[in-house]
N, C-alpha and C positions, 0 to 999 in steps of 0.2 A: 114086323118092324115097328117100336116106338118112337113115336111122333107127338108131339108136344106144342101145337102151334096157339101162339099169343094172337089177336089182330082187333082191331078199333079203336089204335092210338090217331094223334094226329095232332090240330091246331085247334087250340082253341081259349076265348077269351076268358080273363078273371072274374069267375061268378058262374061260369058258364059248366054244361056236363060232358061228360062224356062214357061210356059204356064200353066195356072192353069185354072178348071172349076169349075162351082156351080152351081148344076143340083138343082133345086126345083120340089116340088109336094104337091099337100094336100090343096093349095092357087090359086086365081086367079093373075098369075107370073105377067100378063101385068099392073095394077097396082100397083106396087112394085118399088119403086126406090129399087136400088142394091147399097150396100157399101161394098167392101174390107177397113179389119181391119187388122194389123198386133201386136204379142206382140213380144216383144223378153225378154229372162228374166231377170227380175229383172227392166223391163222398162213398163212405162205404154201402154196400147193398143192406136193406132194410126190408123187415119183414112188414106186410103192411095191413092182410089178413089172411085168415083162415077159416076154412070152410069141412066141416069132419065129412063121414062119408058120406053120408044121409043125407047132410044141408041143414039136418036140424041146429045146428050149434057152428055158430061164428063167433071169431073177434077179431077185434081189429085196431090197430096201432092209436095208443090217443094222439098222434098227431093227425088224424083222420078220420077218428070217431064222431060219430053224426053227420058225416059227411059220403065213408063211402060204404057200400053195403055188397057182401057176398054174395051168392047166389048158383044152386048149383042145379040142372036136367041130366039126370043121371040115363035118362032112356038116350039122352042126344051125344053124353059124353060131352059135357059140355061146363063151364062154369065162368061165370060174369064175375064183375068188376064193375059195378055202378058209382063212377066218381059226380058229386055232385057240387058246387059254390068250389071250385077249385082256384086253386091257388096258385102266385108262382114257382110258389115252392115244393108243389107236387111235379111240377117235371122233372120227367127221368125217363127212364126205360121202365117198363113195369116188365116181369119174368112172371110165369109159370110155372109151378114145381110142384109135382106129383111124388108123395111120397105115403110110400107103407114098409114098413119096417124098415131095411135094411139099404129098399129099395126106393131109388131117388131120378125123377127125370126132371130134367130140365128143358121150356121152350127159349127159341132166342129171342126173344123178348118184343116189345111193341113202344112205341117211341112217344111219349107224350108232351107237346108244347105247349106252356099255359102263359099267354102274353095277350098285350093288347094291339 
């Protein structure tokens, strides 16, 4: 069974980090490019980075460049999301999405509040 789970969203203030993970199972992970998505409402979904299989090779959206950085433990099945001097214009929902070729999964997502 593939599972896609997002989690270490939450609240937190402008300037402030937060670190998000995306635990998979059910797939062979080390073939999987890794994409963070974020929506926020009323806007469409945004790719924000990516991470190839390896880890060796990121990028990441300039509205968030220098700010959040990929990250991937292939032995753990596992791939971060290090947001850093956030904004309030980074909240959203951030998604998980696991894709190699053809094939695409999606987690339901982790919720991010950036206020004071």
């Amino acid at each position: 069974q593939v599972q896609v789970v997002e989690s270490g969203g939450g609240l937190v203030q402008p300037g402030g980090s937060l670190k998000l993970s995306c635990t998979a199972s059910g797939f062979t992970f080390t073939r999987y490019e890794i994409r963070w998505y974020r929506q926020a409402p009323g806007k469409e979904r945004e790719l924000v980075a990516a991470i190839s299989t390896t880890g060796y090779t990121t990028n990441t959206a300039d509205s968030v460049k220098g700010r959040f950085t990929a990250s991937r433990e292939n032995g753990k099945n596992t791939v971060f999301l290090q947001m850093n001097n956030l904004k309030p214009e980074d909240a959203a929902v951030y998604y998980c999405n696991a894709k190699y070729n053809y094939l695409n999964y999606w987690g339901k997502g982790t919720l991010v509040t950036v206020s004071s």
